[in-house]
LOGULO-306512 format. One record per atom (N, C-alpha, C): residue in three letters; x, y, z. Coordinates in steps of 0.02 Angstrom, whole numbers, padded with zeros to 5 digits, always signed. Layout:
BEGIN
ALAXYZ
...
END
This chain:
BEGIN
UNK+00042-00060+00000
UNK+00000+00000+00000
UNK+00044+00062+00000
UNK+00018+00123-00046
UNK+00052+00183-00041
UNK+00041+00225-00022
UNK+00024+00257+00051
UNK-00003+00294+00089
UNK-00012+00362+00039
UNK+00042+00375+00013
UNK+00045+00450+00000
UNK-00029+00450-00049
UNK-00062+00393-00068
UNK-00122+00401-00125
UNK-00167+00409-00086
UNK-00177+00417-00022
UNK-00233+00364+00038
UNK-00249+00442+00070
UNK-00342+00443+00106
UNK-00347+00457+00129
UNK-00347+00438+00213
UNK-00314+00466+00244
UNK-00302+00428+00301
UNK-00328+00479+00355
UNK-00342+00433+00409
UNK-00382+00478+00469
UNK-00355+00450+00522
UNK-00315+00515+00571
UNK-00291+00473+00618
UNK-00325+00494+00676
UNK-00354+00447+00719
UNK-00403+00452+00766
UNK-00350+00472+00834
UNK-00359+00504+00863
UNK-00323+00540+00941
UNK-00233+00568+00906
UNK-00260+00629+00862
UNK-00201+00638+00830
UNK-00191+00703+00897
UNK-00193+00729+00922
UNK-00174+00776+00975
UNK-00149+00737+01019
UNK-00127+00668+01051
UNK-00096+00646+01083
UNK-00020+00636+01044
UNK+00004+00611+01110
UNK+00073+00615+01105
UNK+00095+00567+01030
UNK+00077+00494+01042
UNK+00064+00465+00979
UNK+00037+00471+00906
UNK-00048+00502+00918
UNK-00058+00541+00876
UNK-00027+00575+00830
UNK-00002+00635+00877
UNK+00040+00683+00839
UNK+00087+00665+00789
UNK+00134+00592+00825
UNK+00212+00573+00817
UNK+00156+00570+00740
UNK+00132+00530+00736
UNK+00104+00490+00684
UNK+00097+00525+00634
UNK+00066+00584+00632
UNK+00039+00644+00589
UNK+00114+00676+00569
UNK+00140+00689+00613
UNK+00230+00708+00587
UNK+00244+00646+00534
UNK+00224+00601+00541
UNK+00290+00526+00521
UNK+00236+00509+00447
UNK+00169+00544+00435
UNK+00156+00548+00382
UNK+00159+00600+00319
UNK+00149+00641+00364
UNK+00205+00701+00329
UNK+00252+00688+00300
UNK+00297+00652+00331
UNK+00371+00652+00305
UNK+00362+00598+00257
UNK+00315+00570+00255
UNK+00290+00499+00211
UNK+00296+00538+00118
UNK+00239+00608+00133
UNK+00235+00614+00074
UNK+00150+00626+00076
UNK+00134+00598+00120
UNK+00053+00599+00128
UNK-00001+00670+00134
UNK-00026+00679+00106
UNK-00064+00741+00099
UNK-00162+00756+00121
UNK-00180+00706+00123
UNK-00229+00712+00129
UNK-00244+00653+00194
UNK-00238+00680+00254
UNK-00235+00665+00341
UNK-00297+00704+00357
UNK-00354+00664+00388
UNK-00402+00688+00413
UNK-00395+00688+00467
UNK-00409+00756+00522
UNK-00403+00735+00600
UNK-00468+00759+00626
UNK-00491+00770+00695
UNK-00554+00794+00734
UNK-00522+00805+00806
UNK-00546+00852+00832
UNK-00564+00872+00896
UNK-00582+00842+00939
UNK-00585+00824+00993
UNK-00628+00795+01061
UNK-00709+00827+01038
UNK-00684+00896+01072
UNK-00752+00934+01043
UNK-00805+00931+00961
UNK-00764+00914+00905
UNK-00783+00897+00863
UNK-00812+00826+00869
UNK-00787+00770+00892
UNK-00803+00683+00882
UNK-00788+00658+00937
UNK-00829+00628+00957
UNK-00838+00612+01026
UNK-00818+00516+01004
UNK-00769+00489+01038
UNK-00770+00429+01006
UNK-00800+00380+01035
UNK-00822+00383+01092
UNK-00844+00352+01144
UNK-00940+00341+01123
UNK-00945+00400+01085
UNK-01016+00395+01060
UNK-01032+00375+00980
UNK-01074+00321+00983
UNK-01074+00275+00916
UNK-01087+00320+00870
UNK-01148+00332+00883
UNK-01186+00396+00813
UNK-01131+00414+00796
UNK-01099+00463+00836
UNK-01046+00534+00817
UNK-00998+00498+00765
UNK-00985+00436+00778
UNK-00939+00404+00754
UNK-00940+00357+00675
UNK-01005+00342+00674
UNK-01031+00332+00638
UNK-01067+00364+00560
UNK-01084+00429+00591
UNK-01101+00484+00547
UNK-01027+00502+00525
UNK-00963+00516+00561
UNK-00910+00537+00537
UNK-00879+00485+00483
UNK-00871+00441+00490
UNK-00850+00382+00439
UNK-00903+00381+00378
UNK-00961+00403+00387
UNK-00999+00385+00318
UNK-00999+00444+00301
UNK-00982+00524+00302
UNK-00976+00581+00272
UNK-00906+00577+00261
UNK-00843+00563+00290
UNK-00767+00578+00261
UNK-00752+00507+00225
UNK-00782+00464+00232
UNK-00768+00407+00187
UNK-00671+00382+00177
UNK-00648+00386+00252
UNK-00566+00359+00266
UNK-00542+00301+00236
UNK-00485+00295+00178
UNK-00458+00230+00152
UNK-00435+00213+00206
UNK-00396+00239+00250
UNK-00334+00207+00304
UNK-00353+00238+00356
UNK-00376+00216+00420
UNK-00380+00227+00482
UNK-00315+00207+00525
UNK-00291+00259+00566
UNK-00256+00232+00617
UNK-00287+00249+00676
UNK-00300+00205+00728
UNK-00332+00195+00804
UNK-00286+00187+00848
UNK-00261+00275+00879
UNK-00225+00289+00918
UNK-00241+00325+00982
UNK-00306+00339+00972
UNK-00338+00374+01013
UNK-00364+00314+01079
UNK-00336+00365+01125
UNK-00351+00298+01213
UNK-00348+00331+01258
UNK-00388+00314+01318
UNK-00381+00351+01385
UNK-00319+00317+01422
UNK-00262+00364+01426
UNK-00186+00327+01458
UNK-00161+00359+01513
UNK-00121+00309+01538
UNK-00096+00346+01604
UNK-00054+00297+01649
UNK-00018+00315+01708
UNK+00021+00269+01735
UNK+00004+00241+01770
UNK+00030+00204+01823
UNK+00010+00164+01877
UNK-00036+00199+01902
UNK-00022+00258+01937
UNK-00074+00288+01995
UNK-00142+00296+01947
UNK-00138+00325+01888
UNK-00191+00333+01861
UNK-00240+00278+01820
UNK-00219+00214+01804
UNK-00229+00157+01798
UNK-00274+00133+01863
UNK-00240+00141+01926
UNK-00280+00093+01983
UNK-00313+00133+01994
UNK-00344+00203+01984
UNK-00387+00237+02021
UNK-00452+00249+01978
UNK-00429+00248+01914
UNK-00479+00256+01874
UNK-00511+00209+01823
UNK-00506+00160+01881
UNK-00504+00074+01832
UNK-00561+00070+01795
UNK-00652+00096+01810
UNK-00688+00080+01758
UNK-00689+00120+01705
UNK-00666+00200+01712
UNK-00652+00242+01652
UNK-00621+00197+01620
UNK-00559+00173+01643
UNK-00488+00151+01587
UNK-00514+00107+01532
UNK-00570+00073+01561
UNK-00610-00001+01544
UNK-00664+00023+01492
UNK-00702+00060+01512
UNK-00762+00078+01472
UNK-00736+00121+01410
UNK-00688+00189+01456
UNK-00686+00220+01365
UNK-00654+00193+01342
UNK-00578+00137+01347
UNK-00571+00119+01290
UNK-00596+00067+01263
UNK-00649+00021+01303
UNK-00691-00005+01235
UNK-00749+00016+01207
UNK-00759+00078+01217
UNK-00799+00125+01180
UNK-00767+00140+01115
UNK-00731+00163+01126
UNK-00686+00219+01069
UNK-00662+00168+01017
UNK-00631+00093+01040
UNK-00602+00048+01001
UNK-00661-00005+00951
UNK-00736-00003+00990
UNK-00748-00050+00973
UNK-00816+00000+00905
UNK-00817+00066+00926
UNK-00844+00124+00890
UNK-00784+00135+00844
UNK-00760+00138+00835
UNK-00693+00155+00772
UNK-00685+00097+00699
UNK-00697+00037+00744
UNK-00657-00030+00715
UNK-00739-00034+00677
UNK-00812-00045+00714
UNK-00849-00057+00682
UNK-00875-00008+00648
UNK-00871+00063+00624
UNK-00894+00118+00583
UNK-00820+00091+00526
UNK-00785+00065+00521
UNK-00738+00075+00497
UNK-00752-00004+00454
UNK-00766-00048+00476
UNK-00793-00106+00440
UNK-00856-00089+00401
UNK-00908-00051+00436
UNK-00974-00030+00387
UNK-00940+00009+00336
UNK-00892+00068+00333
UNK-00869+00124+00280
UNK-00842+00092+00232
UNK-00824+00013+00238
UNK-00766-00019+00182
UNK-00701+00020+00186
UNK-00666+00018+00249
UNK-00594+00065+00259
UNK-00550+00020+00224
UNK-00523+00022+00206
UNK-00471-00024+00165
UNK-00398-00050+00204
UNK-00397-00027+00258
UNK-00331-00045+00308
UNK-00355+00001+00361
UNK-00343-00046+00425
UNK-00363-00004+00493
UNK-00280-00035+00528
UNK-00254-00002+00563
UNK-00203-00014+00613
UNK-00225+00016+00707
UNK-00220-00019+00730
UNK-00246-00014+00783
UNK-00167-00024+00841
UNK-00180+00025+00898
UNK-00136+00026+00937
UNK-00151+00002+01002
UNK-00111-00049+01018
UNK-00121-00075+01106
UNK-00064-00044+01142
UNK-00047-00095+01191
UNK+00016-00080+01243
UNK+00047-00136+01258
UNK+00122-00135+01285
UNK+00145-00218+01296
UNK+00112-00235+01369
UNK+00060-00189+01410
UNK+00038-00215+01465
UNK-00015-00271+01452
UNK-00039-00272+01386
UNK-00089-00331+01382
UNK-00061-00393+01404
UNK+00005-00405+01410
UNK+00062-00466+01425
UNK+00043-00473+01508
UNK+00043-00554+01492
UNK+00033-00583+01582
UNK+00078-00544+01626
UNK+00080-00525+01688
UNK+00117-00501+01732
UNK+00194-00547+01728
UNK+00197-00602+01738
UNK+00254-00650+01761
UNK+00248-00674+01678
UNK+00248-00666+01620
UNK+00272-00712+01562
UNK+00342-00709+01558
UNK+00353-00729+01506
UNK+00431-00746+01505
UNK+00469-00683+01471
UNK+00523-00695+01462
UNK+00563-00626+01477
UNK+00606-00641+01384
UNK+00611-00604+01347
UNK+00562-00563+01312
UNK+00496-00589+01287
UNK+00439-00539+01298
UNK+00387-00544+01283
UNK+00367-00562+01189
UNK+00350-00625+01197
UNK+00313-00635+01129
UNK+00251-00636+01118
UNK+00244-00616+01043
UNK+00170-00599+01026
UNK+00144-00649+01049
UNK+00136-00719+01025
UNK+00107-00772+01083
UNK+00082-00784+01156
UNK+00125-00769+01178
UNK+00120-00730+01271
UNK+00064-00712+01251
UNK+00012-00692+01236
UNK-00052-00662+01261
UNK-00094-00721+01271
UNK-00123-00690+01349
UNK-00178-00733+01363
UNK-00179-00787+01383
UNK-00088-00804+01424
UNK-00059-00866+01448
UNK-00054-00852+01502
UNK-00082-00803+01556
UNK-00089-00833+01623
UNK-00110-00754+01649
UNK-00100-00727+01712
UNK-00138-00680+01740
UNK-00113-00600+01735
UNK-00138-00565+01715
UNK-00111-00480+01705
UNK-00094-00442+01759
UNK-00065-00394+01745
UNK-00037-00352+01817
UNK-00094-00314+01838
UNK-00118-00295+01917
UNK-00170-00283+01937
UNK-00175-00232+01929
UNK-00110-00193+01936
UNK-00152-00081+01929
UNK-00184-00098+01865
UNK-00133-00122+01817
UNK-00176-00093+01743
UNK-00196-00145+01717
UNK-00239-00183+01742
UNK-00297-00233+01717
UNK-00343-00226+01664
UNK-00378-00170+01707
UNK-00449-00143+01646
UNK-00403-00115+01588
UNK-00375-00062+01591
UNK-00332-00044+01524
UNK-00315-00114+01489
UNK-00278-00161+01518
UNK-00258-00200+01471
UNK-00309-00257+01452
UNK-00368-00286+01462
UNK-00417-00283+01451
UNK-00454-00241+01402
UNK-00460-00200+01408
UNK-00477-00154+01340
UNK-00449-00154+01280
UNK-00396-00157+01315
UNK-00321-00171+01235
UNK-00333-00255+01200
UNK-00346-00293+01237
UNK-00341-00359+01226
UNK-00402-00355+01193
UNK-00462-00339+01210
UNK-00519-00335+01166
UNK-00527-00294+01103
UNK-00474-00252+01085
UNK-00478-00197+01042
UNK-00429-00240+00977
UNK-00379-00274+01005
UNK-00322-00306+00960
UNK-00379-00377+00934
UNK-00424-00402+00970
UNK-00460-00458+00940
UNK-00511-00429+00897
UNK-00539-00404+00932
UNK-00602-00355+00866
UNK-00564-00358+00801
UNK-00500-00323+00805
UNK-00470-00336+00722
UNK-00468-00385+00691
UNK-00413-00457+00736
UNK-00430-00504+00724
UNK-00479-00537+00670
UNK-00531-00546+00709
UNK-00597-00589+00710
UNK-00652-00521+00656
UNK-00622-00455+00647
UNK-00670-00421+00593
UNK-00617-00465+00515
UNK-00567-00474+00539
UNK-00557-00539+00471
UNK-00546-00575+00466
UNK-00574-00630+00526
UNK-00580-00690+00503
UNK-00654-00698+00491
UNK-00706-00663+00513
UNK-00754-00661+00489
UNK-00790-00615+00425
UNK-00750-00571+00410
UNK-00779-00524+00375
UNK-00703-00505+00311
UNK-00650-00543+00327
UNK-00604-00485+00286
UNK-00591-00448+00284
UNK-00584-00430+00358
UNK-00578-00348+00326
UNK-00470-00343+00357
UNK-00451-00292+00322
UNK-00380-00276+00335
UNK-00350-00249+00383
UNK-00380-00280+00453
UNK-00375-00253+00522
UNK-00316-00261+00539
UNK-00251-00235+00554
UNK-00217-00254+00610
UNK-00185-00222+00673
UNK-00139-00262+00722
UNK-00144-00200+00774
UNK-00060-00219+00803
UNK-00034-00160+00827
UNK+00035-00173+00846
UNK+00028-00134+00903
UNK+00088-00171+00948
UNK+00090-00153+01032
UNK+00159-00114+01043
UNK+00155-00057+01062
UNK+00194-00046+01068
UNK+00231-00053+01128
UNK+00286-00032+01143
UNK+00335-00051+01228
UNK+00328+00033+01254
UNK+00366+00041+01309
UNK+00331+00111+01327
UNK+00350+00170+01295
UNK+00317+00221+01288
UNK+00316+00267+01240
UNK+00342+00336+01272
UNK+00393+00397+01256
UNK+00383+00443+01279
UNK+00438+00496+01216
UNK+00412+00569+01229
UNK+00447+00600+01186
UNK+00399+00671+01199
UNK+00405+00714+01120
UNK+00372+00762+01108
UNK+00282+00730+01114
UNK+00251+00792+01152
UNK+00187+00795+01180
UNK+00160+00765+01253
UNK+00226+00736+01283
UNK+00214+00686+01310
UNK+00184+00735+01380
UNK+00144+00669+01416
UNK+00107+00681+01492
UNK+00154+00698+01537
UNK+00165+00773+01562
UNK+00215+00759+01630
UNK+00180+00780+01686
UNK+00107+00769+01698
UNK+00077+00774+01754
UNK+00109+00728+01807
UNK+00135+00753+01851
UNK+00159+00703+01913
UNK+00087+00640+01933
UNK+00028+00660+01919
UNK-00015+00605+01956
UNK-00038+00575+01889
UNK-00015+00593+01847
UNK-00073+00520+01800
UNK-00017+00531+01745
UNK+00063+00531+01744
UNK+00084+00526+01673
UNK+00137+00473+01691
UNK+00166+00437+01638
UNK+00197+00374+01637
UNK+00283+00388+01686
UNK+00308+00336+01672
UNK+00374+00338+01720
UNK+00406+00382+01699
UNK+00447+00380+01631
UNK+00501+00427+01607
UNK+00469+00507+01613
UNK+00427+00520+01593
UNK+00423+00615+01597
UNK+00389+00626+01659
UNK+00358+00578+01717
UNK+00364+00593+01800
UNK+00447+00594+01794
UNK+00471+00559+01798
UNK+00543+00559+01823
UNK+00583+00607+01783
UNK+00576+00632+01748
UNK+00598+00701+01709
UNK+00583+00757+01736
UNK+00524+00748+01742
UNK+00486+00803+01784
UNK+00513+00839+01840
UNK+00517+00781+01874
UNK+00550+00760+01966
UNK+00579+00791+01971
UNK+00646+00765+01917
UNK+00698+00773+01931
UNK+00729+00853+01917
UNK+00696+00879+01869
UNK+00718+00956+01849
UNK+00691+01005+01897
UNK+00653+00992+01899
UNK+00602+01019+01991
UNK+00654+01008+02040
UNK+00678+00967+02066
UNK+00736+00958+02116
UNK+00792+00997+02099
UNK+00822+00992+02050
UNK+00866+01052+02008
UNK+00857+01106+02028
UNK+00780+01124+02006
UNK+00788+01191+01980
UNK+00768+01228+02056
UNK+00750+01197+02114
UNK+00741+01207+02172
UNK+00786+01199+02235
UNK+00845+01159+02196
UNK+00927+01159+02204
UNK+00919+01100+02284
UNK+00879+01070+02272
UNK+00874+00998+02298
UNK+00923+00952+02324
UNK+00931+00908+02365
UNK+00999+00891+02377
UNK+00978+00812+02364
UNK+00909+00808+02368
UNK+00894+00699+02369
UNK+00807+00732+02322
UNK+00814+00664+02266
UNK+00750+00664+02224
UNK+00736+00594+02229
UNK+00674+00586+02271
UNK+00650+00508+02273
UNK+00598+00502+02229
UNK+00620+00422+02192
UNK+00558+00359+02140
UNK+00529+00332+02173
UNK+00467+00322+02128
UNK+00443+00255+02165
UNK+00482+00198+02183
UNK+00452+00161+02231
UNK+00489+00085+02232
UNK+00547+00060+02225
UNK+00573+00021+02211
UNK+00658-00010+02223
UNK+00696+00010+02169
UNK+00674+00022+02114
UNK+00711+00051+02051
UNK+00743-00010+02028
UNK+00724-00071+02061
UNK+00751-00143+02020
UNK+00704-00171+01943
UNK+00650-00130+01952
UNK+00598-00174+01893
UNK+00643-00142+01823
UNK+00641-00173+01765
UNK+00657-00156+01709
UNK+00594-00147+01663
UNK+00613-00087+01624
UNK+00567-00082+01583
UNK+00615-00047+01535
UNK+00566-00068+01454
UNK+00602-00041+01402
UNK+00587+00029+01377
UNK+00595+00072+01305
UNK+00560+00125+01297
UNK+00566+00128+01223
UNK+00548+00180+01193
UNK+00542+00185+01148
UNK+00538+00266+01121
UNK+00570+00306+01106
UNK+00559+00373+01076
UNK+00465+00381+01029
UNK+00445+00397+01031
UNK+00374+00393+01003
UNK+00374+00426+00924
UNK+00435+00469+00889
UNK+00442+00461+00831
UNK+00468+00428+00793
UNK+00504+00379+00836
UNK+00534+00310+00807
UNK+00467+00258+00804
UNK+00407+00251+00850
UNK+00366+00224+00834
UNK+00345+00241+00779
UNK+00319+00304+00804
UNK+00277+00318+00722
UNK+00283+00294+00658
UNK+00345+00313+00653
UNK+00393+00289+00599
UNK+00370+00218+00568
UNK+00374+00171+00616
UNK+00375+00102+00606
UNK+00298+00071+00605
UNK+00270+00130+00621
UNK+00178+00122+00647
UNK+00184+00125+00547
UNK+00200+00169+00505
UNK+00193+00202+00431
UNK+00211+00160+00400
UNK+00268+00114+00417
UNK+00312+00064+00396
UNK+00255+00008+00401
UNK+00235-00009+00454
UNK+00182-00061+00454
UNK+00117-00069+00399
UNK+00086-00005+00395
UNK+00029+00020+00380
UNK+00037-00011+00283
UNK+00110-00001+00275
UNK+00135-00002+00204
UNK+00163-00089+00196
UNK+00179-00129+00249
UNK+00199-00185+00242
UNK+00183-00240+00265
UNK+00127-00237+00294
UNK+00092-00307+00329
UNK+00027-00294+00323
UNK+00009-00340+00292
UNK-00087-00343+00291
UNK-00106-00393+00335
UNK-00174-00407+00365
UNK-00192-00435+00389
UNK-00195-00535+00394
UNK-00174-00535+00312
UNK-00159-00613+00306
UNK-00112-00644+00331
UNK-00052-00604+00307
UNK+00004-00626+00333
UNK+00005-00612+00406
UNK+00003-00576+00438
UNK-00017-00555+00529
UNK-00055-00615+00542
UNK-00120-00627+00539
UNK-00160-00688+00565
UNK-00133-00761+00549
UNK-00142-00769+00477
UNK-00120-00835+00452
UNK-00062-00852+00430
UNK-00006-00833+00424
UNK+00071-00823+00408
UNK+00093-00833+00478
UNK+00083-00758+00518
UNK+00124-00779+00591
UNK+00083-00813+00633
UNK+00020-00804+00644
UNK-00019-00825+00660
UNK+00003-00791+00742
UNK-00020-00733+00736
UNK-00015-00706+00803
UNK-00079-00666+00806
UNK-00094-00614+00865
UNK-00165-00557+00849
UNK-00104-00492+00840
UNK-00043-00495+00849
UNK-00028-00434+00846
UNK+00056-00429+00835
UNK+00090-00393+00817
UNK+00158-00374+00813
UNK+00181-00329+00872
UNK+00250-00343+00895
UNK+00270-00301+00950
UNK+00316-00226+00914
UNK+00316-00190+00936
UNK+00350-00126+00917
UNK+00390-00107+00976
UNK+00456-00117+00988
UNK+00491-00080+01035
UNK+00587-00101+01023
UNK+00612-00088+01038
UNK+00657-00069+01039
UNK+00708-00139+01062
UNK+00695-00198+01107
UNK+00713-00243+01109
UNK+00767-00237+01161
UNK+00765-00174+01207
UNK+00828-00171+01248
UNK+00799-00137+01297
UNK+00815-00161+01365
UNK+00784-00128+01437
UNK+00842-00113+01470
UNK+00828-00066+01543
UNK+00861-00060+01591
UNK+00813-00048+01655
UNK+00860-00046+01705
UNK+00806-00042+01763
UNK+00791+00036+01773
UNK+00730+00051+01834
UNK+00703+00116+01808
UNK+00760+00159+01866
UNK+00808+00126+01912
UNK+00861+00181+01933
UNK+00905+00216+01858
UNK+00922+00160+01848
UNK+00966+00174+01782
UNK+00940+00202+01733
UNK+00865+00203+01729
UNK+00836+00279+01679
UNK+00830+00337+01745
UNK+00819+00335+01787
UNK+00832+00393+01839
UNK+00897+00426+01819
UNK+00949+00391+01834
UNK+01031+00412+01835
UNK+01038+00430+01765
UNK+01010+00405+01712
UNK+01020+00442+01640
UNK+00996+00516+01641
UNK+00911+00502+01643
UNK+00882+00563+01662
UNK+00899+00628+01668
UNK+00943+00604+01740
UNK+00973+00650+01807
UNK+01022+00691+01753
UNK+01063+00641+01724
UNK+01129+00684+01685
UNK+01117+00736+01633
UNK+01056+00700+01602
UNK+01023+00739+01543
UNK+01021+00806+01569
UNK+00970+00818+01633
UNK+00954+00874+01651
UNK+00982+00894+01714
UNK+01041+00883+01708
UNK+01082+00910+01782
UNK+01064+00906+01851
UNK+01046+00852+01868
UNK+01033+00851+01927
UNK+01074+00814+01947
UNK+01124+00832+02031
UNK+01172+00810+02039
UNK+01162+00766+02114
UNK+01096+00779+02130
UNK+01083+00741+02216
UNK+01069+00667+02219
UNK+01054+00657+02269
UNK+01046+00583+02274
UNK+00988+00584+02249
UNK+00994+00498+02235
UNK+00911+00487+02201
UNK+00877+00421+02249
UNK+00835+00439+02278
UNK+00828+00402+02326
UNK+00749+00367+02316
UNK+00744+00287+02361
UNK+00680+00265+02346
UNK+00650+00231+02390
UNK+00582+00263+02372
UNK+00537+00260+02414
UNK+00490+00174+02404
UNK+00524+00144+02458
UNK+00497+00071+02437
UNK+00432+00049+02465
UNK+00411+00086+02496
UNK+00313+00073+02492
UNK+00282+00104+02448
UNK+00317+00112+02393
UNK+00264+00119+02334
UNK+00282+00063+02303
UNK+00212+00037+02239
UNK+00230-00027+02181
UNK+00264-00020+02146
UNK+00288-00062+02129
UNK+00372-00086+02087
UNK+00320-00086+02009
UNK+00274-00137+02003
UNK+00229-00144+01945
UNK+00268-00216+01927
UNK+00275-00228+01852
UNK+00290-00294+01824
UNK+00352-00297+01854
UNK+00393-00345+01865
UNK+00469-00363+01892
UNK+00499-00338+01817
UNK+00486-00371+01769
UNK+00525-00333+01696
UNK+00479-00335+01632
UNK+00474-00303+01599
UNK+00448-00279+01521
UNK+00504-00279+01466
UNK+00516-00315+01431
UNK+00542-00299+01367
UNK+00513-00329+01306
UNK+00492-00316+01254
UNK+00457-00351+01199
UNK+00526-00369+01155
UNK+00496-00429+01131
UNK+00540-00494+01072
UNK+00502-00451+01023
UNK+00551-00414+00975
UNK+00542-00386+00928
UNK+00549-00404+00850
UNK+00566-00464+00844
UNK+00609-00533+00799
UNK+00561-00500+00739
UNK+00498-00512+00767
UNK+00428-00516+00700
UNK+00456-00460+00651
UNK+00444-00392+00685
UNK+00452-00322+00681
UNK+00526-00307+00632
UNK+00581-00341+00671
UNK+00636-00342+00625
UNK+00642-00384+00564
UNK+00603-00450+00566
UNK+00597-00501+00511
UNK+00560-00453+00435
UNK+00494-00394+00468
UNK+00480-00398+00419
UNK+00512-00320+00363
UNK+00579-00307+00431
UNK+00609-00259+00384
UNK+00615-00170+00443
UNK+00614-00159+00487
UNK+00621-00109+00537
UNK+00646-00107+00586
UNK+00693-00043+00601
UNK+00739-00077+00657
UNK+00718+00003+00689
UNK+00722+00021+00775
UNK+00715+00086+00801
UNK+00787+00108+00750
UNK+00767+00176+00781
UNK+00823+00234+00750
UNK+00870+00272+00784
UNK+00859+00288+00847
UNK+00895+00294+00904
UNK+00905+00296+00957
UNK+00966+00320+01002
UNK+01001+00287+01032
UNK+00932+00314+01110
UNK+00939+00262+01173
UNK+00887+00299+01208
UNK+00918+00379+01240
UNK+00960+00388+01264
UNK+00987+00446+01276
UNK+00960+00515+01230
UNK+00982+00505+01167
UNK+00971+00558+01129
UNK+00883+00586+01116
UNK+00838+00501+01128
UNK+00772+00527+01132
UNK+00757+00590+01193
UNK+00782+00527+01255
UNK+00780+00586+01314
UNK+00796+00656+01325
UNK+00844+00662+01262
UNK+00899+00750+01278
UNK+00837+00789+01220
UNK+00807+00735+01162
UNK+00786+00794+01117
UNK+00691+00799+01160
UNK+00672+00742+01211
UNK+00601+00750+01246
UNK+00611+00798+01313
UNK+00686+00814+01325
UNK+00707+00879+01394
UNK+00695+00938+01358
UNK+00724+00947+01308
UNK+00710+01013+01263
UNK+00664+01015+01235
UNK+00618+00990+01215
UNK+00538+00998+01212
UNK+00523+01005+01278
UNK+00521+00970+01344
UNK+00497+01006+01384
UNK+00525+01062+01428
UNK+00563+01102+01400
UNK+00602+01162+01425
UNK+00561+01218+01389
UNK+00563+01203+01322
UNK+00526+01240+01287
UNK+00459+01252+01276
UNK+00418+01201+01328
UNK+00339+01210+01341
UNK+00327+01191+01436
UNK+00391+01207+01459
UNK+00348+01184+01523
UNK+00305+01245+01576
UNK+00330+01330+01553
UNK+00260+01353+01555
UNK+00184+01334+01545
UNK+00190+01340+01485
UNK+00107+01274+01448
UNK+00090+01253+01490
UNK+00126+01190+01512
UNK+00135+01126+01556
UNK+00103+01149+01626
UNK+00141+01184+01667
UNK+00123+01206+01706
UNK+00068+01243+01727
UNK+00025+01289+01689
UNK-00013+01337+01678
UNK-00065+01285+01692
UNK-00093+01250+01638
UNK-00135+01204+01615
UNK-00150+01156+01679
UNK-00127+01156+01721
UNK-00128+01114+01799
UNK-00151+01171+01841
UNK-00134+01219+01824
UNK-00158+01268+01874
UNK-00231+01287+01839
UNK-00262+01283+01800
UNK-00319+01296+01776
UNK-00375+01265+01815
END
């Protein structure tokens, strides 16, 4: 498929992903990107969603749009996490099977993976034993959103597929201290301690769990790459998986993204941890084999994501700030 011919609509293009995505088609060549508003399309509501697909008539959907957030915001807001995103996923996927969309790509998370599976995570791993408890309902939602594709072609044909990505952070990203993911809390933290000339900046928990990452315009990238090189046959009946992993294939523990962090943005105190808070999975890294087999490799190094996602948030953390105080 040649995107640059395609009308494409990318659903939650104002998120961090979103956005990457809308940049990474741009650079494609692609010209005709349909986006909407919250206020404009409500995705959670069928009609709205429905009427929008049969007036813009989208060749290529991407389903990026999700209610996200980290641990704290995961366990607190467990039936939101649950309901809107199988609102939004299961309203997208089926307006998008009635419109005759010609390729849908759909986005999960590697939390759909059992808590304790094996270490690297394969597409297989799903659905082989019990999920991590903060983010249950989220991953639940995801797991139901990656089968809907599935099963819209094994029953219907249609060119559904869906890739997971490993954790995501960069330009746009969440640095609300109570509901945004590990790396831009701990960015956050840590420049706050800096810039308040701090002498100790405490993490959550033991800083032993590992988790991987991923720059989010290197996803994108590979999200465009996908969209253009795997159809749904080969995904289902070829690998015979529900989904492809997207990440980077290399972890560290979350002190050792602390202590990167720290250097990035000058912070020179101790980093200290607070071990009655949750650790979360013991480790995360996705088996990326599929992803490289069918031709994509990330682009860079994790450091340099981090130095060019500090200077994006140097350069908007007024914004940032303001917008909390509202």
């Amino acid at each position: 498929m040649d995107l640059r011919t395609k009308k494409i609509y990318v659903a939650g293009h104002s998120g961090m992903v979103g956005s990457a995505t809308v940049r990474a088609l741009e650079r494609r060549g692609c010209q005709n990107v349909v986006t909407r508003e919250l206020d404009e399309l409500n995705l959670t509501r069928q009609t709205e969603v429905e009427e929008f697909f049969q007036a813009e008539k989208p060749e290529v959907v991407i389903l990026a749009a999700a209610k996200v957030g980290g641990i704290l915001a995961n366990d607190t807001y467990r039936a939101e996490f649950l309901y809107d995103n199988l609102m939004i996923e299961a309203n997208v996927i089926h307006a998008a099977h009635e419109a005759g969309v010609e390729k849908l790509l759909f986005l999960g998370s590697s939390c759909i993976y059992p808590k304790l599976a094996p270490q690297p995570l394969k597409e297989e791993y799903l659905l082989s034993d019990y999920l991590e408890h903060t983010n249950e309902p989220y991953a639940v939602a995801k797991i139901a959103g990656l089968k809907l594709c599935e099963n819209y072609y094994r029953q219907y044909g249609d060119n559904f597929v869906s890739a997971m990505p490993t954790n995501l952070f960069g330009v746009n990203d969440n640095f609300n201290l109570e509901t945004s993911h590990v790396l831009p809390a701990l960015m956050r933290k840590l420049h706050e301690a800096k810039t308040r000339g701090e002498g100790t900046a405490t993490i959550w928990g033991t800083g032993k769990p590992k988790r991987e990452f991923l720059f989010v315009d290197d996803l994108a990238d590979a999200l465009v790459f996908l969209l253009e090189n795997l159809d749904a046959r080969t995904l289902y009946d070829e690998m015979n998986v529900a989904h492809v992993n997207v990440g980077s294939g290399e972890d560290l523990t979350i002190l050792e993204l602390a202590q990167t962090i720290a250097e990035v943005v000058g912070f020179e105190g101790e980093i200290a941890r607070d071990e009655s808070k949750p650790d979360g999975t013991p480790r995360k890294v996705l088996d990326v084999s599929r992803l490289r087999s069918l031709g994509w490799e990330k682009a860079r190094p994790l450091r340099a994501g981090i130095e060019e996602t500090y200077q994006w948030f140097l350069e908007n953390e007024s914004r940032i700030t303001s917008k909390e105080r509202v």
